[in-house]
N, C-alpha and C positions, 0 to 999 in steps of 0.2 A: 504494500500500500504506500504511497505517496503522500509526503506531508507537507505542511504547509504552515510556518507561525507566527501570529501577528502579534507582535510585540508590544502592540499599544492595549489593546482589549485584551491581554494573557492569555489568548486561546492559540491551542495547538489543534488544529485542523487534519485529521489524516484523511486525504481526500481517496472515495472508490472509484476507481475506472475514470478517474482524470475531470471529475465532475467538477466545480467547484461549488454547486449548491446541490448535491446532492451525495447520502451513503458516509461513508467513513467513519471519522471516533476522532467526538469531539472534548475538548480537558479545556476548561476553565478556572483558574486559581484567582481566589478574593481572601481580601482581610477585613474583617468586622471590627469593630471599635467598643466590644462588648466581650466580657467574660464567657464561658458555657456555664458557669453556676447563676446566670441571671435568666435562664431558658427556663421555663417550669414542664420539667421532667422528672418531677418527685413520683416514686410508685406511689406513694401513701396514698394520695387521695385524684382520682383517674377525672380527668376532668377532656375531652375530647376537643371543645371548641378555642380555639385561640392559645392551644401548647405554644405557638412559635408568633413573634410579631408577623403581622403584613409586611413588612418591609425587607424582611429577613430571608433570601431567597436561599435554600440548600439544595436545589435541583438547577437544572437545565430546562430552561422551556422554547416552546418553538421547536425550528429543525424539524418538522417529521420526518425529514427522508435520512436525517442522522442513525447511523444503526445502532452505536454507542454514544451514552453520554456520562461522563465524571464530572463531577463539579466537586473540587478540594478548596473547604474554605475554613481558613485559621482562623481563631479566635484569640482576642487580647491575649487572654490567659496561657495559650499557647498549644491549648487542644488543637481539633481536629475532624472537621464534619465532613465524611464524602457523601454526596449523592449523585447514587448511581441511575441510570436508566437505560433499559433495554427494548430495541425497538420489536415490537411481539412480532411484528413480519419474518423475523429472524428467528424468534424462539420463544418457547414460554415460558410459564413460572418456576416449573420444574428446571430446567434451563438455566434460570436467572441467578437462583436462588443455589444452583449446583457452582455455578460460576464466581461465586463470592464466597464460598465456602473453600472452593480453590485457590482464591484472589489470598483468602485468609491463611491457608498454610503454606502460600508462597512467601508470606511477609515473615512469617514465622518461620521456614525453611528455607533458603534461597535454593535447594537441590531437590525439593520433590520436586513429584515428575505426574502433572494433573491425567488420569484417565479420563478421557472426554473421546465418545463413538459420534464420527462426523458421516456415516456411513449409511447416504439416503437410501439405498438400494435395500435397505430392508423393510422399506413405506412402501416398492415399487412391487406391484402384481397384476397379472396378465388381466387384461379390459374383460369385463362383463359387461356387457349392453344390455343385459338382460334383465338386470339387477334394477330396479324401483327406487333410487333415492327419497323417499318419503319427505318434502317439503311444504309448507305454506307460504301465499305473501299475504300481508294483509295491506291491501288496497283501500282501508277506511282513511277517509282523510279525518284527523282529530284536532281539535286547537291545541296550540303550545303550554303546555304545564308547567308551573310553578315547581322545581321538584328539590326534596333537599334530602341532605345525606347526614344520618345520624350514626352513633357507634352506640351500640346495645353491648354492653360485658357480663355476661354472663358466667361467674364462677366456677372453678372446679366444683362446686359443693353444690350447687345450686343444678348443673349438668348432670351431678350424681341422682340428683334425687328423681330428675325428669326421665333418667336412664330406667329408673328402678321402677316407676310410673310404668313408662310403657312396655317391658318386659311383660309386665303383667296382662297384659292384655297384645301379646305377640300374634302374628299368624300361625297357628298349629304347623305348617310347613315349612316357617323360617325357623332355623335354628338358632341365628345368632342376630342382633340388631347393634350397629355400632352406635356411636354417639353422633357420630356426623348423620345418621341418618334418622335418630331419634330429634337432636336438635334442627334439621330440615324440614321435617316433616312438623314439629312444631312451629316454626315459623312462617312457613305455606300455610298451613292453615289461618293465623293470626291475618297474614298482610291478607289473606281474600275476604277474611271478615271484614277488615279495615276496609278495603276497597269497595264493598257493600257493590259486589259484582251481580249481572242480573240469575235468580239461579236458575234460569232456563239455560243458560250459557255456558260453554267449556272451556277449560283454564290447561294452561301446560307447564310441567314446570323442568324445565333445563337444566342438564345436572352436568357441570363440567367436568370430562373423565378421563385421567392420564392412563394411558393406552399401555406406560412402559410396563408396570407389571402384568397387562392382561393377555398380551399377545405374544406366545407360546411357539407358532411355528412362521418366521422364523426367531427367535428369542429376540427379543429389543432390551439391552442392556438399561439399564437405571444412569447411566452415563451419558444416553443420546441425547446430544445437542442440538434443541430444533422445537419444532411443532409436532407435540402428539398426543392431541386432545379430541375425544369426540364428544358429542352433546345428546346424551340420547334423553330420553323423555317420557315422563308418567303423563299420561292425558285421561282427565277425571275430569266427570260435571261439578260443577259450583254446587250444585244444591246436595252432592255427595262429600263433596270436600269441607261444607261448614256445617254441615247437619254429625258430622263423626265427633264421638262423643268422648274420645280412647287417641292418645297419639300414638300408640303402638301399632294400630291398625292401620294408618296412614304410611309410619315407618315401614311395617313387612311391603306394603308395595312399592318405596322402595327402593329398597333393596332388592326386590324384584328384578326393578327395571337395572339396576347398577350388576347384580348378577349376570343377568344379561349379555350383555357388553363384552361377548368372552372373541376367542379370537376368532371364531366363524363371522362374528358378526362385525370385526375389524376387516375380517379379509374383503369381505361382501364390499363394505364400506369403501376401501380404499381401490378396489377391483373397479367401485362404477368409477369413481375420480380418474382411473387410468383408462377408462372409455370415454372420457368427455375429449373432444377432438381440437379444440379449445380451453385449454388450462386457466386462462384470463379469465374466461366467465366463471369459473369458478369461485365464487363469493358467498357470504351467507346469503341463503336464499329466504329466510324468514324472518322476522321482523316482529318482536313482542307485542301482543296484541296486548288491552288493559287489564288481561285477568292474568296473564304469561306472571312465570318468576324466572330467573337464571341466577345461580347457585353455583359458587367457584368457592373450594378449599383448600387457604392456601396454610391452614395451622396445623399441620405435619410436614413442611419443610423446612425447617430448622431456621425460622426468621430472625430470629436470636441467639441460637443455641448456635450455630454455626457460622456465625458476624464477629467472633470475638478475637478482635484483629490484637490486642493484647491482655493479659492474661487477666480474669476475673473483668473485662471493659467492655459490656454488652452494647450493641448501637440505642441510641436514642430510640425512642417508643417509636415506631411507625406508624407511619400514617397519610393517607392519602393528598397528591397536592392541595393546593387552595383551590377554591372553586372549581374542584369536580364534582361533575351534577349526570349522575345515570338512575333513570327511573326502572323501577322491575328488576333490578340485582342486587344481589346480594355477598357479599363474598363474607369470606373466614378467615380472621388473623390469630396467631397464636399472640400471646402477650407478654411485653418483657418482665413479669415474673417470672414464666415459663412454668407454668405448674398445672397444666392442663384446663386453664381458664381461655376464653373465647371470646375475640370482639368480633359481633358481629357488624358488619358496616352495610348499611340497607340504603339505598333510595328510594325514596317515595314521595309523591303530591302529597303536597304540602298539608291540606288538608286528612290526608290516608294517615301518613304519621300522626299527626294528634291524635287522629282514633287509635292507632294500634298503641301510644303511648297510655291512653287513658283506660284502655283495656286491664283491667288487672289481672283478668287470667295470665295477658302476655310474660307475665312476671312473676306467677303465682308459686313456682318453686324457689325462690329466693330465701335464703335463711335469713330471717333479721334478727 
């Protein structure tokens, strides 16, 4: 790659394929005129809105055709903030989050040696035309929504008890229900209350699913660097999904649908993509409609446990840029206690959130 640095703005530019506004990996270095003990990043008391000033930038913004971006910026005191950003056209979270765990035992080793599988050919299988991609679009034109993003934390203790809830009321056929799926299935429920959706109507909920450990022939290494995520999907009526009385019974399906997901139905999957005669159109083809949720869980990749670039020095809490505004998702952070507690980060109209707020069941396993 080819680089490029402009000495006035501290940016090192390494430009791809000779672009000059496009690709590469960009570093930005700043000094702040502020301590890091003046941040409020205390565990004690988790407060989500206004951790960091407005004016205090610790990412990189703009650039989308940037594939990399570091942003290293000192503080008075003498600390040390990176933010990182990876462009997801390149790879995901799985990806991201393997790449900083690497970043970390480089700093701390100069002589390891990262295992990272750059080896598309094992995405690649022979075209099925035959094969049904299953898609929607929805073509309703809707007015533009007020939408806001709040953080729900939900305790280890608190998780425990919801666990132990709906075990009890399991599918006779599931054997086992994890938390990610006890706590999804409770929260699908809550937001379609909230949304006070019509119950003639049917809802989808979109489960983001890393592929690496599912797909068996040919083996996809836990190392593959890249995109390997499918989105498969529970589709249930509204008046079945608010009327359920038991979040266990919500849970066993599922885990239904995430059972599912084995490598027949990767192969299937990736068989039609290699029959599309035009890879360009290939795009998401649907579009969340008001009753849709999409569900990504990112608190089993070591968001903390594996950032600690020196020893016992966990990264600042994370947390999603300023004004990111997505309605209908939902994602999972692990939390820098790290003790099996869960921020859930939701968007929703503005008006949806105060209902699911004011909900007390939403909260009703809470120890106080």
């Amino acid at each position: 790659m080819n680089g490029t640095l402009d000495s006035v703005n501290h940016k090192v530019l390494l430009e791809h394929n000779n672009h000059e506004d496009k690709g590469g990996i960009l570093f930005v270095s700043t000094e702040v005129n502020i301590p890091l003990s003046e941040l409020s990043l205390s565990t004690k008391d988790f407060v989500y809105d206004r951790i960091l000033p407005e004016t205090l930038q610790l990412i990189n913004t703009g650039y989308l055709d940037v594939l990399f971006h570091v942003r290293h910026t000192r503080f008075q005191c003498g600390s040390v903030a990176l933010g990182i950003s990876l462009n997801h056209r390149l790879a995901d979270a799985h990806s991201y989050f393997q790449l900083i765990k690497d970043w970390v035992r480089l700093y701390q080793n100069s002589n390891y040696q990262p295992d990272v599988c750059h080896q598309r050919s094992l995405l690649q299988f022979t075209s099925d035309s035959n094969h049904h991609q299953n898609s929607t679009v929805n073509k309703s034109i809707t007015s533009p929504k007020e939408i806001v993003v709040n953080n729900f934390r939900f305790s280890i203790d608190e998780l425990t008890k919801m666990k132990a809830d709906a075990l009890t009321h399991q599918s006779s056929n599931v054997d086992y229900l994890s938390t990610f799926e006890v706590l999804t299935a409770h929260i699908y429920q809550h937001v379609t209350l909230a949304r006070r959706c019509s119950s003639d109507s049917t809802s989808k909920l979109y489960i983001s699913t890393d592929i690496r450990p599912r797909l068996t022939q040919p083996i996809l290494p836990s190392t593959y660097f890249g995109n390997a995520i499918l989105l498969p999907h529970l589709e249930i009526s509204v008046k079945q999904l608010t009327d359920l009385t038991h979040v266990g019974v919500l849970a066993s399906q599922i885990h239904d649908v995430i059972k599912q997901t084995n490598t027949e139905y990767i192969r299937r999957t990736l068989s039609w993509i290699a029959s599309q005669e035009d890879k360009q159109n290939i795009v998401r083809k649907w579009m969340l409609n008001e009753e849709d949720l999409l569900i990504s869980a990112w608190n089993k990749m070591g968001m903390y446990s594996n950032g600690d670039f020196e020893k016992d020095t966990y990264p600042c809490r994370i947390i999603l840029p300023p004004n990111t505004k997505f309605g209908g998702v939902c994602m999972l952070f692990s939390t820098e206690i790290d003790d099996g507690s869960i921020d859930v980060i939701l968007g929703l109209e503005v008006n949806e959130m105060k209902r699911l707020e004011d909900n007390a069941n939403f909260r009703k396993y809470r120890l106080e």
